[in-house]
GUVOLO-104571 format. One record per atom (N, C-alpha, C, O): chain; atom name; x, y, z. Coordinates in steps of 0.001 Angstrom, whole numbers, padded with zeros to 6 digits, always signed. Each point is the difference from the previous one (the first is absolute). Layout:
N
chain->A	name->CA	east->X	north->Y	up->Z
...
//
This chain:
110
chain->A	name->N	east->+129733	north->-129421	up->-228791
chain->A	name->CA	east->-000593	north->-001020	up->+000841
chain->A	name->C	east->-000692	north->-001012	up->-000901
chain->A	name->O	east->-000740	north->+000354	up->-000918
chain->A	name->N	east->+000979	north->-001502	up->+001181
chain->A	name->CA	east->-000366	north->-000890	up->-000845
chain->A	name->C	east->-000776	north->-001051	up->+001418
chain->A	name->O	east->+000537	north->-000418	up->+001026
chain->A	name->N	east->-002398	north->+000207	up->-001677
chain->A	name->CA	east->-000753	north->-000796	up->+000854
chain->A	name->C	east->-000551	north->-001204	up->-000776
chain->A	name->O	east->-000597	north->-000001	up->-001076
chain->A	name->N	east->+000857	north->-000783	up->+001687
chain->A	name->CA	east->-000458	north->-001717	up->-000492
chain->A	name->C	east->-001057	north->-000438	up->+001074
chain->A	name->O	east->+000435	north->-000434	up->+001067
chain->A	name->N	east->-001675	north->+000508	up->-001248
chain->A	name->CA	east->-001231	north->-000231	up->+000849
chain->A	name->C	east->+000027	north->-001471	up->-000542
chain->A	name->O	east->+000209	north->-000371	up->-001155
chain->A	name->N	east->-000547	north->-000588	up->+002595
chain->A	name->CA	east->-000021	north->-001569	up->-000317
chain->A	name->C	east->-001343	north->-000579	up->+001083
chain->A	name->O	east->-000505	north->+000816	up->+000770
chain->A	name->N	east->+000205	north->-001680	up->-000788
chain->A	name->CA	east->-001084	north->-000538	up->+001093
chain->A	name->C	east->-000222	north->+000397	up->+001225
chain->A	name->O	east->-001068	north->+000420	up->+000445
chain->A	name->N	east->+002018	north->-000540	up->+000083
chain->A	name->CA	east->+000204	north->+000588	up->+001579
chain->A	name->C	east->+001201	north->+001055	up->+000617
chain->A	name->O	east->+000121	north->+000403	up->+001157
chain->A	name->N	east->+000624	north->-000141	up->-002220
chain->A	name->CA	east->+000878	north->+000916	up->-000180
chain->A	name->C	east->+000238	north->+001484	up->-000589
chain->A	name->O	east->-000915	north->+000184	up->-000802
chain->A	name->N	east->+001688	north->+000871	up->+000849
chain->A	name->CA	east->+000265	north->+000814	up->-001010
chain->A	name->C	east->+001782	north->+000197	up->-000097
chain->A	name->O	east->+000634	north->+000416	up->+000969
chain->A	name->N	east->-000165	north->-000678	up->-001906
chain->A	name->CA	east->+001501	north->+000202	up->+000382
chain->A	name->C	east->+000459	north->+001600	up->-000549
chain->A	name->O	east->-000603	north->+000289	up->-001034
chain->A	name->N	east->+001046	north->+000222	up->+001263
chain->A	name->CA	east->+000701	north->+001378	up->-000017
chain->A	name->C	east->+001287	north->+000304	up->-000220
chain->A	name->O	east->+000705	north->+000265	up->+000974
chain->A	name->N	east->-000277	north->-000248	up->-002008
chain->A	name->CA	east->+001751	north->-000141	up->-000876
chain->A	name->C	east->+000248	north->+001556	up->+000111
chain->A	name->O	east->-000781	north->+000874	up->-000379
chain->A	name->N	east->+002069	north->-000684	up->+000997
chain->A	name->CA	east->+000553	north->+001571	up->-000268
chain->A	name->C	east->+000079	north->+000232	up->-001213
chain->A	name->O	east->+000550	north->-000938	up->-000577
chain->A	name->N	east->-000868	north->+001825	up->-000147
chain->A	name->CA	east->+001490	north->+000494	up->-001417
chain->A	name->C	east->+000359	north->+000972	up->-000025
chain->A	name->O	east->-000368	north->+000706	up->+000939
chain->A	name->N	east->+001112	north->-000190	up->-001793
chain->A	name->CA	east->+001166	north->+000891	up->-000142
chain->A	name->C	east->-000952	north->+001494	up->+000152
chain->A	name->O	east->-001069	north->+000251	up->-000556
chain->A	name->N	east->+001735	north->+000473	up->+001353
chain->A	name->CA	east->-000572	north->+001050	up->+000209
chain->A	name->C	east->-001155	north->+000098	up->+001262
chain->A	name->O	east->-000485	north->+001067	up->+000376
chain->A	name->N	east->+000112	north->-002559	up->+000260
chain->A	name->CA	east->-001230	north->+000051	up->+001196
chain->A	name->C	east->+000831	north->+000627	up->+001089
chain->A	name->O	east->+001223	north->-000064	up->+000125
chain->A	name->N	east->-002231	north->+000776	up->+000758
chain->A	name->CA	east->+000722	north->+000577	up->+001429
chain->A	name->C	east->+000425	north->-001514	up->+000943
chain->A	name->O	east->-000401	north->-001161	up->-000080
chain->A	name->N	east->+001306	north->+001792	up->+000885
chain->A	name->CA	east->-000530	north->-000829	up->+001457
chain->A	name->C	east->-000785	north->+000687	up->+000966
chain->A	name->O	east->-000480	north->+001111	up->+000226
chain->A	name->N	east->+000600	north->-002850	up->+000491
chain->A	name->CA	east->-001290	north->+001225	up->+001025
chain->A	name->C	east->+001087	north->-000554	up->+001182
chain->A	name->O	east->+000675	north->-001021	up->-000126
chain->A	name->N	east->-000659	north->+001942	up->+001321
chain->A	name->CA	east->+000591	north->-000182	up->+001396
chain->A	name->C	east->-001126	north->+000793	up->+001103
chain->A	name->O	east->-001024	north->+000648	up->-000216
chain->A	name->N	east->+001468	north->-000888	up->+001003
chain->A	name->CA	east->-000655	north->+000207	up->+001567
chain->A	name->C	east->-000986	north->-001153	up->+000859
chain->A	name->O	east->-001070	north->-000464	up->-000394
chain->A	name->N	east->+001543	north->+000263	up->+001250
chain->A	name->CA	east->-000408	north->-001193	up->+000665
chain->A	name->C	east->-001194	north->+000650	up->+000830
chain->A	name->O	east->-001129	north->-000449	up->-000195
chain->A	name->N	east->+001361	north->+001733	up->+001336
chain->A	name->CA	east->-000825	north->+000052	up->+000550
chain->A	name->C	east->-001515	north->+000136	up->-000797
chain->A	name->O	east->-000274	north->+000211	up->-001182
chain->A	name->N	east->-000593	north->-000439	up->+002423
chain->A	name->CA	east->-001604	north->-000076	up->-001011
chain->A	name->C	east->+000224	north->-000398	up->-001276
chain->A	name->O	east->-000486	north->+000755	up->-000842
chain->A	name->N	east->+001113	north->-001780	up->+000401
chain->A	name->CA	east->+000227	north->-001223	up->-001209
chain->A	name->C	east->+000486	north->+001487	up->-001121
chain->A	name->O	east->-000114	north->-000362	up->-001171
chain->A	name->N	east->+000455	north->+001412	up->+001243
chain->A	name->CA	east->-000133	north->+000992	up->-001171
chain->A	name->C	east->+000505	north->-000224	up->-000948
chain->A	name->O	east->-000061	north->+000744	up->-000979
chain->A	name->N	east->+000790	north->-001993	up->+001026
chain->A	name->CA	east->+000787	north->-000481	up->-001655
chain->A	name->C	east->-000937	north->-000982	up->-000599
chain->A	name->O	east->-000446	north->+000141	up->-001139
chain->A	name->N	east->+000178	north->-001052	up->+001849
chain->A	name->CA	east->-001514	north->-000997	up->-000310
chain->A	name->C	east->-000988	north->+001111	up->-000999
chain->A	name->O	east->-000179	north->-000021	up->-001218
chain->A	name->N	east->-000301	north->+000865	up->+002153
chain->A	name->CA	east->-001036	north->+000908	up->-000367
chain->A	name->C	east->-000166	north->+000953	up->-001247
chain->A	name->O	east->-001047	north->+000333	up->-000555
chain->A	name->N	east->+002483	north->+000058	up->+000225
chain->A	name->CA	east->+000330	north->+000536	up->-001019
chain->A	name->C	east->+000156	north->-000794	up->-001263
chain->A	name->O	east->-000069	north->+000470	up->-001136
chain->A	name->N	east->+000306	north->-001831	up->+001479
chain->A	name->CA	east->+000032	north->-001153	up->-000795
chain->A	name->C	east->-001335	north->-000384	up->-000824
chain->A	name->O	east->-000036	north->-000504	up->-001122
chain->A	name->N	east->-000799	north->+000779	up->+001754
chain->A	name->CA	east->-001441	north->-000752	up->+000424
chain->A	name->C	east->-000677	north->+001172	up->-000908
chain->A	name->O	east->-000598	north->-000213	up->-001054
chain->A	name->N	east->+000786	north->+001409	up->+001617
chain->A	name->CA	east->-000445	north->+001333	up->-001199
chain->A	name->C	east->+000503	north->-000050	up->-001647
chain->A	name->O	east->-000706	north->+000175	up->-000994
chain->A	name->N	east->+002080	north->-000457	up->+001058
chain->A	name->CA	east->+000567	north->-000305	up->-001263
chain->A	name->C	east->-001068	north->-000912	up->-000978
chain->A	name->O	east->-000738	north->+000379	up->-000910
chain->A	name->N	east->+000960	north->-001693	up->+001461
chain->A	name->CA	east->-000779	north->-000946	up->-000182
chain->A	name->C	east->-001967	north->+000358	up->-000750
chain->A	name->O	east->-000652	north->-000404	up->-000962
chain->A	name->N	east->+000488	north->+001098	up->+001809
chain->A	name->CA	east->-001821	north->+000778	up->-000063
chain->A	name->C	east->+000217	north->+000618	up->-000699
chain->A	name->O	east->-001045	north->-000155	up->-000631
chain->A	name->N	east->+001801	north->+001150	up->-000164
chain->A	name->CA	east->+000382	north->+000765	up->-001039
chain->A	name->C	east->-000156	north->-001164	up->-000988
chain->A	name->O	east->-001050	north->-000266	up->-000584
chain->A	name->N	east->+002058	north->-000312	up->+000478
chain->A	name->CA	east->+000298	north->-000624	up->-001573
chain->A	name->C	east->-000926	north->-001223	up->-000040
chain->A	name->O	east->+000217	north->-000715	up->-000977
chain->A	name->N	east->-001484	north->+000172	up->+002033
chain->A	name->CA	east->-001026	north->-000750	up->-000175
chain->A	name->C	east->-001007	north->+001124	up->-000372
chain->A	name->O	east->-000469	north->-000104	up->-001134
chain->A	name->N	east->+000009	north->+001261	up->+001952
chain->A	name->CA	east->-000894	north->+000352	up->-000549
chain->A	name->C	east->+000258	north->+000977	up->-002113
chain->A	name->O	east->-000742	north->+000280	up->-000941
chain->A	name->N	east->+001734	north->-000198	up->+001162
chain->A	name->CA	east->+000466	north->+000685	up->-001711
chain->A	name->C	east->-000437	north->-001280	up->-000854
chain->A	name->O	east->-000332	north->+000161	up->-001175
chain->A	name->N	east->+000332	north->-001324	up->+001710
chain->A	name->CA	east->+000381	north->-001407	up->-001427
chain->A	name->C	east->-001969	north->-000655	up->+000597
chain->A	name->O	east->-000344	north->-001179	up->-000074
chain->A	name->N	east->-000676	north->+002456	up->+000655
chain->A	name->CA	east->-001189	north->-000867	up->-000443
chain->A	name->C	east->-000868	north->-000130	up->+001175
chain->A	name->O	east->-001225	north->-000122	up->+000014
chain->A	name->N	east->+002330	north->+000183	up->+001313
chain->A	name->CA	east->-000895	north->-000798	up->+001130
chain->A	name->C	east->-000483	north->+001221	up->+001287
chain->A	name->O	east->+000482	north->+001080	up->-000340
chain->A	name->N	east->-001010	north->-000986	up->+001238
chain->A	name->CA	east->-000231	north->+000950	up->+000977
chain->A	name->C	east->+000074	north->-000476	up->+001475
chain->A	name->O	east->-000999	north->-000281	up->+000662
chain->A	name->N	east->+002235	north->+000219	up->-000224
chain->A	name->CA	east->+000342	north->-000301	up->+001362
chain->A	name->C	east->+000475	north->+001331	up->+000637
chain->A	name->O	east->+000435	north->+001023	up->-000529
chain->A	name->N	east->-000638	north->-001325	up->+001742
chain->A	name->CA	east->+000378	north->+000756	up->+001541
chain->A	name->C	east->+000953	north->-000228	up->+000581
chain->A	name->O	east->+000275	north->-001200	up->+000000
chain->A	name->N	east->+000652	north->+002062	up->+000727
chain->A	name->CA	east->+000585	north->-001089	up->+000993
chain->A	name->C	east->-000544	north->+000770	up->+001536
chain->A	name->O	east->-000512	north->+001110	up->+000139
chain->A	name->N	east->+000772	north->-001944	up->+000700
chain->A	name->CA	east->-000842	north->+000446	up->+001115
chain->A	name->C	east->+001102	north->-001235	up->+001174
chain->A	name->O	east->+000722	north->-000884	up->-000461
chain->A	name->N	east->-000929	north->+001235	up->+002233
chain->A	name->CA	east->+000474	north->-000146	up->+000964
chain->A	name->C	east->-001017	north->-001363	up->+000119
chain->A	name->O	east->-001129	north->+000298	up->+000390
chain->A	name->N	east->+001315	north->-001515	up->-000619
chain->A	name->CA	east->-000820	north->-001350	up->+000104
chain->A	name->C	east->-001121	north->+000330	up->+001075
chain->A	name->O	east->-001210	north->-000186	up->-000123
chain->A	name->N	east->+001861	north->+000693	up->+001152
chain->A	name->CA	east->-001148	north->-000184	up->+001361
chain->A	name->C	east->-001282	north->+000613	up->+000156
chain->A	name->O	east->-000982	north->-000311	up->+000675
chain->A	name->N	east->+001313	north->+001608	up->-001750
chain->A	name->CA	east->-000915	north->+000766	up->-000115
chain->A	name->C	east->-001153	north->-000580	up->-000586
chain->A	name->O	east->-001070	north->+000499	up->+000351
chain->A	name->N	east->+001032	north->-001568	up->-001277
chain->A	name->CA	east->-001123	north->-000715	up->-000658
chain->A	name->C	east->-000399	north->-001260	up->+000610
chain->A	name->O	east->-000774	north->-000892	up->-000346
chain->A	name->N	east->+001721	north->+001126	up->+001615
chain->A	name->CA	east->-000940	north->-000872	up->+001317
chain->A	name->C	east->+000922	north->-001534	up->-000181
chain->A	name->O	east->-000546	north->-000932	up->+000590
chain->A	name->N	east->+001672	north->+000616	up->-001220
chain->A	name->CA	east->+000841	north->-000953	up->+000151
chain->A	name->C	east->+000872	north->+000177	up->+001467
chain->A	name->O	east->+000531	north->+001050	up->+000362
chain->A	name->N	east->-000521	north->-002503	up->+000479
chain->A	name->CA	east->+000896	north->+000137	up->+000822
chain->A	name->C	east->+001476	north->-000592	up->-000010
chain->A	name->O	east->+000529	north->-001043	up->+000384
chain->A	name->N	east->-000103	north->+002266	up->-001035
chain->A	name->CA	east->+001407	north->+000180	up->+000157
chain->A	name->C	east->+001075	north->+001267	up->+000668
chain->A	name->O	east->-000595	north->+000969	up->+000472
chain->A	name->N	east->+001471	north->-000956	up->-000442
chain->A	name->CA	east->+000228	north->+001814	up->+000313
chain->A	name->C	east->-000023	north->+001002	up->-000453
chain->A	name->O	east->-000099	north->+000001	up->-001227
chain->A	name->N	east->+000156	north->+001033	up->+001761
chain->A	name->CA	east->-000262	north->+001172	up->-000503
chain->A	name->C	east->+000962	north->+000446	up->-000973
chain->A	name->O	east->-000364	north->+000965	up->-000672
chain->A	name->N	east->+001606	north->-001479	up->+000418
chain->A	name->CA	east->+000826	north->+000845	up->-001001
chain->A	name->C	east->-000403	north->-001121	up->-001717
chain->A	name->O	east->+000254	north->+000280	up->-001172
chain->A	name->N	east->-000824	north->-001315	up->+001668
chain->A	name->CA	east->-000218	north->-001047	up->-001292
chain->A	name->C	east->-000903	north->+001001	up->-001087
chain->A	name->O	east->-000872	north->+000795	up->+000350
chain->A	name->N	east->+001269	north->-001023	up->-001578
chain->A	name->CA	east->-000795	north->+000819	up->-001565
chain->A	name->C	east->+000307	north->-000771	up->-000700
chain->A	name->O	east->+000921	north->-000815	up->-000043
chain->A	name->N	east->-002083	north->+001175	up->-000819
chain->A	name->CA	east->-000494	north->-000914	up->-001041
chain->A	name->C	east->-000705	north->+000796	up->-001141
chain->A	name->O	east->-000679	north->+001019	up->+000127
chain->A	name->N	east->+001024	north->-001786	up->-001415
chain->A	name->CA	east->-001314	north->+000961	up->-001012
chain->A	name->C	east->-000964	north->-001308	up->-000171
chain->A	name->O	east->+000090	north->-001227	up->+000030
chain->A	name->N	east->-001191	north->+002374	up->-000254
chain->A	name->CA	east->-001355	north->-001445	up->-000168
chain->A	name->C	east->-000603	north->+000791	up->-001063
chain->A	name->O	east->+000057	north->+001227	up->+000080
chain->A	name->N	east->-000710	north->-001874	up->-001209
chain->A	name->CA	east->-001126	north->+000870	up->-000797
chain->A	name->C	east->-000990	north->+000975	up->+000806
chain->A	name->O	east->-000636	north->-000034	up->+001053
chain->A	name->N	east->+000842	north->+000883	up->-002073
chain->A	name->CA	east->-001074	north->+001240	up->+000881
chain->A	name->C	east->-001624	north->-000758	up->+000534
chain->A	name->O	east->-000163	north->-000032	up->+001220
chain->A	name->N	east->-000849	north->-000483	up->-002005
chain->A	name->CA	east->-001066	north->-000217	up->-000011
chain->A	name->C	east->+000141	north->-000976	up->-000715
chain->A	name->O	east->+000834	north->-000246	up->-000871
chain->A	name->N	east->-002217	north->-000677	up->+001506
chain->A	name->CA	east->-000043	north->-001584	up->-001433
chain->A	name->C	east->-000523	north->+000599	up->-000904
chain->A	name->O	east->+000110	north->-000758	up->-000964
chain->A	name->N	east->-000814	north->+001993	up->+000528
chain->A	name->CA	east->+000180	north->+000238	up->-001300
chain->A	name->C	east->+000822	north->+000971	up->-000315
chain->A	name->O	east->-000602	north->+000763	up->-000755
chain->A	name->N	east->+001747	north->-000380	up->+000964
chain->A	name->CA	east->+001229	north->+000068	up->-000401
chain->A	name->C	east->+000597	north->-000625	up->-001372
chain->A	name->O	east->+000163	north->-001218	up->+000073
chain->A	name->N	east->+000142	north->+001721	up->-001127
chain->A	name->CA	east->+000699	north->-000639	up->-001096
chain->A	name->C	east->+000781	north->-001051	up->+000355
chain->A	name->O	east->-000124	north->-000456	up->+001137
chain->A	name->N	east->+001051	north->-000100	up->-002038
chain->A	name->CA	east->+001052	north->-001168	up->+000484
chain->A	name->C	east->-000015	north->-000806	up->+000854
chain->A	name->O	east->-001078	north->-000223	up->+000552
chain->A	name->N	east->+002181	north->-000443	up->-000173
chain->A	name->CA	east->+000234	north->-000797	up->+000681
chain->A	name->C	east->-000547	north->+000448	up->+002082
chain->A	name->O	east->+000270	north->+000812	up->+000884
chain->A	name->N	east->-000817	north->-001576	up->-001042
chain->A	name->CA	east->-001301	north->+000058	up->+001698
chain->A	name->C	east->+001394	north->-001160	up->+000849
chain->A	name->O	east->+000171	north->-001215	up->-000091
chain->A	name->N	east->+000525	north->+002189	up->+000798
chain->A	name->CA	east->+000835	north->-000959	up->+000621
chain->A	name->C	east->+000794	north->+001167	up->+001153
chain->A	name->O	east->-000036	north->+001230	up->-000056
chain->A	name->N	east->+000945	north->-002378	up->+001384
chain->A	name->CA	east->+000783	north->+000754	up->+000980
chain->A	name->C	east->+001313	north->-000539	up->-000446
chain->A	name->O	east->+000313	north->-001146	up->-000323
chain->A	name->N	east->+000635	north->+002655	up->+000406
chain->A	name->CA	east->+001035	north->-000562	up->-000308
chain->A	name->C	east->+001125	north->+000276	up->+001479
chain->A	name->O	east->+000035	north->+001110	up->+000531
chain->A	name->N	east->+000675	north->-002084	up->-000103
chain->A	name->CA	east->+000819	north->+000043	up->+001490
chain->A	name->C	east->+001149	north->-000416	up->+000033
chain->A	name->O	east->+000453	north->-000814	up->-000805
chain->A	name->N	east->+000188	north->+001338	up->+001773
chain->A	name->CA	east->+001297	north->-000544	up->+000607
chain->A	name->C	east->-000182	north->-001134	up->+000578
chain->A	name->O	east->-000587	north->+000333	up->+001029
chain->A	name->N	east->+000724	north->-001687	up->-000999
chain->A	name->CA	east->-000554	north->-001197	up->+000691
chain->A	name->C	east->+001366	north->-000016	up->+000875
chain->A	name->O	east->+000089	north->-000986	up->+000731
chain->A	name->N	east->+001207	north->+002084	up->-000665
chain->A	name->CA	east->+000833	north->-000470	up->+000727
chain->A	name->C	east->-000012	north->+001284	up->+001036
chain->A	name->O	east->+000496	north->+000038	up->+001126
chain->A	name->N	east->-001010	north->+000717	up->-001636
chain->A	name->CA	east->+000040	north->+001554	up->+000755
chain->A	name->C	east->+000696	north->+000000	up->+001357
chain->A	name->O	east->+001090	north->+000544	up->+000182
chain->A	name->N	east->-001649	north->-001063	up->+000583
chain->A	name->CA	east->+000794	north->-000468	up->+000999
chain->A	name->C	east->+001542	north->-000225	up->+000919
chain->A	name->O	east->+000542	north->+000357	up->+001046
chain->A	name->N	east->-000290	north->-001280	up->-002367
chain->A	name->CA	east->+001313	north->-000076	up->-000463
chain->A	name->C	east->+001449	north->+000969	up->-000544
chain->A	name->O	east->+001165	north->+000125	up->+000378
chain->A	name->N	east->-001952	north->+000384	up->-001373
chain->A	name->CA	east->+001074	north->+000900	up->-000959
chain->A	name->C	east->-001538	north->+000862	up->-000745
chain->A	name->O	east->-001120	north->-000449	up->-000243
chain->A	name->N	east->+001663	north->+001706	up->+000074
chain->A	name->CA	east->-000569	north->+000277	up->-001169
chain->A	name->C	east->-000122	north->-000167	up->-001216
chain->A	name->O	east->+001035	north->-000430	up->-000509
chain->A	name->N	east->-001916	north->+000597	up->-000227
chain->A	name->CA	east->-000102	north->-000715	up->-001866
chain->A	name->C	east->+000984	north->+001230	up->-000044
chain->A	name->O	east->+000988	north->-000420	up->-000603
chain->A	name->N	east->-000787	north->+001698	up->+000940
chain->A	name->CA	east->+001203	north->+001038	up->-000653
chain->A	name->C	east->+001298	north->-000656	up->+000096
chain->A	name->O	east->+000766	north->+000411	up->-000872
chain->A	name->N	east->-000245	north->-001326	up->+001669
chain->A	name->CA	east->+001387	north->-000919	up->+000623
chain->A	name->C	east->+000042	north->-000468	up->-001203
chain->A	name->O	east->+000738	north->+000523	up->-000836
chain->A	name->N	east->-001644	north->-001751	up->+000499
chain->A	name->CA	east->+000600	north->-000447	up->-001051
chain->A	name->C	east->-000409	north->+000868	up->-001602
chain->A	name->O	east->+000703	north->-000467	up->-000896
chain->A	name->N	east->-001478	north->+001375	up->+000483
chain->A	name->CA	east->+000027	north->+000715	up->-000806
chain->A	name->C	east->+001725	north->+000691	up->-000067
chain->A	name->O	east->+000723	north->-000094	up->-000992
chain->A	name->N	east->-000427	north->+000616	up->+001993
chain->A	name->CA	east->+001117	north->+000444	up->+000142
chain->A	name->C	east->+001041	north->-000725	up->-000390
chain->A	name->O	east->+000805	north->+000268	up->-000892
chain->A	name->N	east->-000860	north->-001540	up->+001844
chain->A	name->CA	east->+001533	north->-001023	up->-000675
chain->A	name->C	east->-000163	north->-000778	up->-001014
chain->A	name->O	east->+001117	north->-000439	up->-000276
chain->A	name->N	east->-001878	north->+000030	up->-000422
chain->A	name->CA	east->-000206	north->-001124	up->-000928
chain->A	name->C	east->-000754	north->+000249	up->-001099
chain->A	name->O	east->-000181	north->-000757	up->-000953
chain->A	name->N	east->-000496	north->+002468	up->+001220
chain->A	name->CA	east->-000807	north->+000515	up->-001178
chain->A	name->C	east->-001033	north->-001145	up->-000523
chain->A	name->O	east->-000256	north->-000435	up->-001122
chain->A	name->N	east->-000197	north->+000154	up->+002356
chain->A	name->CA	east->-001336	north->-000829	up->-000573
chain->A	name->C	east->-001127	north->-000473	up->+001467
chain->A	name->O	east->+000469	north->-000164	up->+001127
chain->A	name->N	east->-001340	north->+000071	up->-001311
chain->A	name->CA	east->-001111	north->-000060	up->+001519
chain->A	name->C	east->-001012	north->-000537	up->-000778
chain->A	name->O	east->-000436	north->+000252	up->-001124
chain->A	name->N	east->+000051	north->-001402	up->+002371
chain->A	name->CA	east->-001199	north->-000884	up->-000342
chain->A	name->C	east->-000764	north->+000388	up->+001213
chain->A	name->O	east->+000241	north->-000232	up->+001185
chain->A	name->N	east->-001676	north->+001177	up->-002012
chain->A	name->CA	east->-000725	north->-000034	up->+001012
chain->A	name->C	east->-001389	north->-001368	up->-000086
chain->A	name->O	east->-000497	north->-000567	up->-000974
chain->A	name->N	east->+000242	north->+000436	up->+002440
chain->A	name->CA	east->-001283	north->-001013	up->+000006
chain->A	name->C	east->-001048	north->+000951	up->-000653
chain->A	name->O	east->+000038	north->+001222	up->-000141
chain->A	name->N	east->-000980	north->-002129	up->-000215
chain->A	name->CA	east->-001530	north->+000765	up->-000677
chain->A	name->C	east->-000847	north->-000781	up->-000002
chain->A	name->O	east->+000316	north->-001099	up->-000454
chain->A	name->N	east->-001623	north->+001261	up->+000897
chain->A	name->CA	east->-001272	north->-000598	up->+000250
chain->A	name->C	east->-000931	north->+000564	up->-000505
chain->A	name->O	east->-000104	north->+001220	up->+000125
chain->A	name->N	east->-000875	north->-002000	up->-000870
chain->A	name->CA	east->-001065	north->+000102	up->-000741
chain->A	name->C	east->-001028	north->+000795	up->+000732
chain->A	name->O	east->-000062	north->-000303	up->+001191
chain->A	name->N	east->-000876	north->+001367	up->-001629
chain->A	name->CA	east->-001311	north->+000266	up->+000714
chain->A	name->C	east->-001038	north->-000215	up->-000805
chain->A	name->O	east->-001055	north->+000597	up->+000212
chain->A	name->N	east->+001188	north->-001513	up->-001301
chain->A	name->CA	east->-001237	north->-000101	up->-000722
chain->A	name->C	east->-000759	north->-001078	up->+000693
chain->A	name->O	east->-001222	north->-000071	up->-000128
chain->A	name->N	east->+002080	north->-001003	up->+001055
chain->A	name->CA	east->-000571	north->-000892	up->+000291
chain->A	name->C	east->-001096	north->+000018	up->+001090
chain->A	name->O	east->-000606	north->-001034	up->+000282
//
């Protein structure tokens, strides 16, 4: 897995040897995506979660997840990282066909 963190972005490149992820119901390919992801951010420095959005009182639906830094004093990068299309397709869809996913990301230092 190869991650390129940018301003408002994180992009997510397959490589040789990454799983896929599948299952649509309750997003379980998203989700497994999203864990992947929290692995190889928290190994390279940083301490994120991923968690069900609504639960931290965002109104969106119940199957929407997200990783956010654990605590503002948390090491690394203090940020949410999302599906801005979730909705749509899962970030696993195109991880899957194109071996690459741009997730949205928003600052919490501000």
């Amino acid at each position: 897995m190869k991650v390129q963190i940018c301003k408002n972005s994180v992009v997510v490149t397959r490589e040789k040897g990454d799983p896929m992820f599948y299952g649509t119901q309750r997003a379980a390919g998203e989700s497994r995506l999203l864990y992947h992801l929290r692995d190889w951010l928290n190994a390279h420095g940083h301490d994120f979660i991923k968690k069900p959005m609504w639960k931290d009182g965002h109104m969106v639906d119940e199957m929407q997840q997200y990783l956010r830094t654990r605590s503002p004093k948390s090491k690394g990068l203090h940020a949410m990282i999302y599906n801005s299309s979730w909705a749509i397709r899962g970030a696993n869809d195109d991880w899957n066909k194109d071996g690459c996913v741009t997730l949205a990301m928003a600052s919490l230092d501000d």
